[in-house]
N, C-alpha and C positions, 0 to 999 in steps of 0.2 A: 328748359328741359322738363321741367315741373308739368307747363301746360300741355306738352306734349304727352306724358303718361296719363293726364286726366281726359286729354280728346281718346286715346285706345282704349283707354278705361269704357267710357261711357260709350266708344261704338259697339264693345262684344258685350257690355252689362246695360242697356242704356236706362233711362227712368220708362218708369212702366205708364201707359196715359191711362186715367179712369176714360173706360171706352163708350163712346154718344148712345142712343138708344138705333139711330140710323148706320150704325156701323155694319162696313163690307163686310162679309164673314166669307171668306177664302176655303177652297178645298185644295188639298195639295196631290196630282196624280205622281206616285213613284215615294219611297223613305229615300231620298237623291241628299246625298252629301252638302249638294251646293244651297239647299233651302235652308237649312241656319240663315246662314250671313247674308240670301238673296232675299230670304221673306219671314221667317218666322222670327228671327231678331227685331229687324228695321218696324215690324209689324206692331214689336211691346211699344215704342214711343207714338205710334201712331190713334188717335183715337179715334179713328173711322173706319179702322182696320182688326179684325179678328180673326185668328188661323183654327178655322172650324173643323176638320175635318182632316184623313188622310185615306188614301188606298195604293196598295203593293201587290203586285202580284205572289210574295209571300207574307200570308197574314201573319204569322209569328213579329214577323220582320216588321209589319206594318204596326203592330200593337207593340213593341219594342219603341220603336220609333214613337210616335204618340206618345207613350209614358213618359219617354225623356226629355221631350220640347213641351209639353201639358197641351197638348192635341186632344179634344174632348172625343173626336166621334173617326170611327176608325171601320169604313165599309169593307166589304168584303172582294168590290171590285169594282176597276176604273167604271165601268159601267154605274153602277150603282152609286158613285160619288156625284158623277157627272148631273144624273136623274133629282139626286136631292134636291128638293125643291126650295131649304132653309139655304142655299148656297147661293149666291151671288156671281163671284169670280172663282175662274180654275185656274192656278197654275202649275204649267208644264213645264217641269223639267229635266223629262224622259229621257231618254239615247235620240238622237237626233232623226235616226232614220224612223221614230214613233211621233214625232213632232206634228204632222201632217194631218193622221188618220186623226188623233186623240185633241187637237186644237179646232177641226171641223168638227167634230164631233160636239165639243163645248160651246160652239157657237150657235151650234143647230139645238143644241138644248137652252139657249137665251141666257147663256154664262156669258162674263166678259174673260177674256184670255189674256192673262200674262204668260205671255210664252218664250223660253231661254232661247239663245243666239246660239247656235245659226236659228233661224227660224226654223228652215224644211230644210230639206234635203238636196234641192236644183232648182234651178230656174224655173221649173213647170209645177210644180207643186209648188212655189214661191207665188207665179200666177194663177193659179189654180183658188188657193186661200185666200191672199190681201187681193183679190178680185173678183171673189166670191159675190154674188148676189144680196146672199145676210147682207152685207155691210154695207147693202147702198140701199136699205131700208129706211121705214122712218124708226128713229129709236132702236139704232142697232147697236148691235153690243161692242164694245170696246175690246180691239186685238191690238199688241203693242208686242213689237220685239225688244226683248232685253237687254238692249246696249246700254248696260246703266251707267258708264264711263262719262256718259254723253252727259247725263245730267245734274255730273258735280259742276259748281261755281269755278273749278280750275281749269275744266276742261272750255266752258264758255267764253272765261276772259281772256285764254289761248287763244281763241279763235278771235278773239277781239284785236291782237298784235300784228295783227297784215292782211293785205286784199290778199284774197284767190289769184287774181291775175299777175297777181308782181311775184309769184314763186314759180321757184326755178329749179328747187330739189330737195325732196324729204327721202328720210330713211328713216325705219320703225325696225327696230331690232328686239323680238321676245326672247327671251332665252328662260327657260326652265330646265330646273340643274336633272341632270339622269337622275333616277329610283326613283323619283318622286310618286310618279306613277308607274305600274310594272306594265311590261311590253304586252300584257294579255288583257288589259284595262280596255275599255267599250270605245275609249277616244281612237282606238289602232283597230277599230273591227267593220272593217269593210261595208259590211251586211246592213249594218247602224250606221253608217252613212259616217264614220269615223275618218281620222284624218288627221294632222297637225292642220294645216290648212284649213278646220270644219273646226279648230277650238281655239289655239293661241290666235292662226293665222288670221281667222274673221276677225278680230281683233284692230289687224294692222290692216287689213284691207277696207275696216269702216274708217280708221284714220285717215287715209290718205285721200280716199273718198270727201270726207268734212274737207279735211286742208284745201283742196281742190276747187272744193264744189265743185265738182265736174263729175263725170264718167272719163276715164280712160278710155284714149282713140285705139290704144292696143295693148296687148301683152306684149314687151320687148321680147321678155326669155323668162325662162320658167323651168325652175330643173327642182330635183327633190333627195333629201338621202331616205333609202326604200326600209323596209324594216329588217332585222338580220332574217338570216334562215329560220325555219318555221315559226316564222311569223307571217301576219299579212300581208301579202307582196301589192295589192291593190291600193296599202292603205302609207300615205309618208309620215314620217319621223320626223322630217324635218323639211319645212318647204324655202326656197328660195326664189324670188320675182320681181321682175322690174316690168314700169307701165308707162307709157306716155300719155301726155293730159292735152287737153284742146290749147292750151294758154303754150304749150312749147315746152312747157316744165314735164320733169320726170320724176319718177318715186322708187325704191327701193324697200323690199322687205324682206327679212327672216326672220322666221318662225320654227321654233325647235323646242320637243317636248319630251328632247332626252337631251342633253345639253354636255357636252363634255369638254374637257382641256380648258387651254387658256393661261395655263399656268409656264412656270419659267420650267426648264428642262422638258417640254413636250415629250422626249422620247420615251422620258420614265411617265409623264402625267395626262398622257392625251386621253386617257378611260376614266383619269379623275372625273367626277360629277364639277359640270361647271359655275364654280358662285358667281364670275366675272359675269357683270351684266344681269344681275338677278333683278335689280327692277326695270322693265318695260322701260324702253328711252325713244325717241322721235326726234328727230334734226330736222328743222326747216333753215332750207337758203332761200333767201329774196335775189331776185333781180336788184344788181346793183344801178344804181339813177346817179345819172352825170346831170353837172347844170354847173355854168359857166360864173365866175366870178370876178373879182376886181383884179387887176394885174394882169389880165390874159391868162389867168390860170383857170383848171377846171375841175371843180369838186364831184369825187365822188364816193357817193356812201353804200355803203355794203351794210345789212341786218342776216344775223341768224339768230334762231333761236333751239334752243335746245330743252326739252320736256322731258326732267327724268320722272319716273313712275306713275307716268299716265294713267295706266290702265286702272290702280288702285290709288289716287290722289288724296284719300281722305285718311288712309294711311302715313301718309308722308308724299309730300313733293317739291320742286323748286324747278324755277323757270327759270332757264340763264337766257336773258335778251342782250346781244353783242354788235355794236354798232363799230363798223369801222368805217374811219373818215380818212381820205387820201384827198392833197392837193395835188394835180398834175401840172407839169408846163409842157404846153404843145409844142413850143419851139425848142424843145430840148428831147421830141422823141418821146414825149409825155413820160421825163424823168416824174419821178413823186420827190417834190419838193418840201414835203410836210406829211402825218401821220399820225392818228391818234387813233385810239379803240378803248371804248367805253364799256362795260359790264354792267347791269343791275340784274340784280336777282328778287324772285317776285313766288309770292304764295296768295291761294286764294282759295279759305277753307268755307268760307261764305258768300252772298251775293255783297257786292258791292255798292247797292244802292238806297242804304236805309231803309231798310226793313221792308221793302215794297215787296219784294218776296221773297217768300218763308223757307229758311232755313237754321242751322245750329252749326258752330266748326265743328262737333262731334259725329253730323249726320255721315255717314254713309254712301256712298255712290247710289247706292241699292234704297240705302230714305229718301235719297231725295228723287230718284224714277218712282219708288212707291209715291211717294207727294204728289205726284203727276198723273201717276195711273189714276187714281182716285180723285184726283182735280176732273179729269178727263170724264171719268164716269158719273160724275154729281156735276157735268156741266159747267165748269169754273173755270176762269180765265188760266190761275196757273203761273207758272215760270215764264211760258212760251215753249220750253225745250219739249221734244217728241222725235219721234223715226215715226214716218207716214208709211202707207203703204207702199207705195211708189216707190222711197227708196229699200223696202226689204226686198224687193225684188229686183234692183236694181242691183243690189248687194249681193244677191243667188249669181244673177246674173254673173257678174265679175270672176266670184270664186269660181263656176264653169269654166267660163271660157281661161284661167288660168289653171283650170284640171286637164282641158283639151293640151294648152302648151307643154304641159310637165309629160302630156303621152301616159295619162293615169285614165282611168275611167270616170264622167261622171259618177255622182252620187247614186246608188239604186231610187228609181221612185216608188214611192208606195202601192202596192194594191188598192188602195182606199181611192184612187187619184179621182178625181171629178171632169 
């Protein structure tokens, strides 16, 4: 218990690095909530990393902001942060429908871009960017979407537990309790390219993506709950989708960013805000594998696995891996003559392989993609872990064609589009 208040401790306080003389020095477009804990925290342990700069389109707001994180320089406009020529990297963590204009934008100024997830808006701005010209330059700049899930140590050794091809059926269930966010919040505003779908949902749609390794041969079904009266009727509450994958296997997802009921008595508690299910969870089924053994009988074994609080691992996690074992006899109508199931449970706040690469159990989902960003940009081998371009756009892809099934509209594309 001890160690575990001392890993939260050091993720929201962590030790501060003395920073290199070569350190990145960051501009931040937008005072965005989510930049604490995505970059200006993970940034103090970092010492190749400095959070130079910020701009808001309200400068009060923006000099507010600065003062409270120790932001030294505070432009007067995205434009003019972009231009700084003492700036390295920008990152974007705008309303998603600004994603596009303001990340082309940093690239075409020789900025490298960390840009938040969703990347863009749809497909076509998705190709539009990661297949931009910059980027197939000599010495071009560094664009990276920010699925920083991807690059804890718990999410990697997940994916170390089964082939692609031997699974049979995932479900990814986000649930986020009602008020959290009010129904007027930028994630429900059409216009911004908002959506449950475009914030939890990306989420589960890049998991089942990994699990897979595949692209989905289809959307099954795809329904959504719309928002109440005077709200945005364009934009879902709450998305629901099932896919099929090349390998046979299916997926399952919901996504809901006003969360209600769950509780005993429904009639009185269905507007309760719902805590059931408050961390992100992920069920993989394998294909079960028969193979024949002594006595005429035929074994076969069954794995799932189930991943509670994926999305945030470095806060807490646990991997329940579930092996059941059945002997059958074929001469009895393949009675099950025998029956066991085994349980381990498994954490992994670190890499696993002696120190080859770098991390802390206190890091961060968010330190260790910064680790990478920055491996990436100073040319360094690195973890291995990254999102290429090819899948952010494959990414867009998917959530489309799962706005076409739910009978919503694509995402607006941007003016700016190329």
């Amino acid at each position: 218990m001890l160690s575990f208040f001392r890993r939260l401790y050091k993720i929201f306080y962590p030790p501060v690095a003395p920073k290199s003389s070569d350190a990145l020095r960051f501009g931040i477009l937008g005072a965005a909530n989510i930049a604490p804990q995505a970059l200006i925290v993970p940034a103090k342990s970092h010492s190749e990393v400095i959070v130079a700069a910020v701009a808001a389109r309200d400068q009060k707001k923006a000099e507010a902001y600065a003062k409270k994180h120790g932001i030294p320089v505070v432009h007067k406009s995205y434009d003019d942060l972009i231009s700084d020529p003492s700036l390295d990297c920008i990152y974007v963590p705008l309303p998603n429908g600004l994603h596009y204009e303001w990340a082309l934008k940093a690239l075409k100024a020789g900025k490298h871009v960390l840009l938040e997830k969703p990347s863009v808006s749809n497909a076509a701005e998705a190709k539009s960017l990661f297949r931009h010209p910059i980027l197939s330059k000599p010495n071009a700049p560094v664009l990276l979407e920010a699925f920083h899930y991807r690059f804890h140590p718990a999410w990697q050794y997940f994916l170390t537990l089964f082939n692609p091809e031997d699974v049979q059926e995932v479900e990814v269930m986000n649930y986020l309790a009602a008020g959290i966010f009010p129904r007027d919040d930028i994630r429900f505003n059409y216009a911004l390219s908002g959506g449950t779908l475009m914030d939890f949902g990306a989420y589960a749609v890049s998991t089942i993506r990994q699990i897979f390794g595949a692209e989905p041969t289809s959307v099954k079904s795809a329904s959504f709950r719309p928002m109440p009266e005077g709200f945005d009727k364009n934009a879902d509450e709450a998305v629901y989708a099932s896919y099929e994958f090349p390998n046979g296997g299916t997926a399952k997802i919901t996504a809901d960013l006003q969360a209600r009921g769950g509780y005993w008595a429904p009639g009185m508690t269905k507007d309760w805000p719902r805590l059931a299910g408050a961390f992100p969870t992920l069920f993989v089924k394998l294909k079960p594998k028969e193979e024949s053994v002594d006595g005429g009988l035929v074994k076969v074994t069954a794995k799932s696995i189930v991943f509670h609080c994926y999305m945030g691992p470095h806060l807490y996690h646990r991997l329940d891996i579930a092996i059941t074992t059945e002997l059958k006899d074929p001469s009895k109508d393949g009675k099950v003559v025998k029956s066991e199931k085994k349980t381990e449970y498994k954490k992994a706040y670190k890499w696993q392989d002696n120190g080859e690469r770098k991390g802390e159990e206190w890091w961060a989902t968010y330190r260790y993609q910064l680790e990478e960003f920055v491996n990436r940009v100073k040319n360094r081998k690195g973890s291995g872990v990254w999102v290429d371009a090819e899948e952010s756009v494959r990414q867009m892809e998917m959530i489309d064609a799962t706005y076409e099934k739910m009978g919503l509209p694509i995402r607006p594309t941007s003016n700016a589009l190329e």
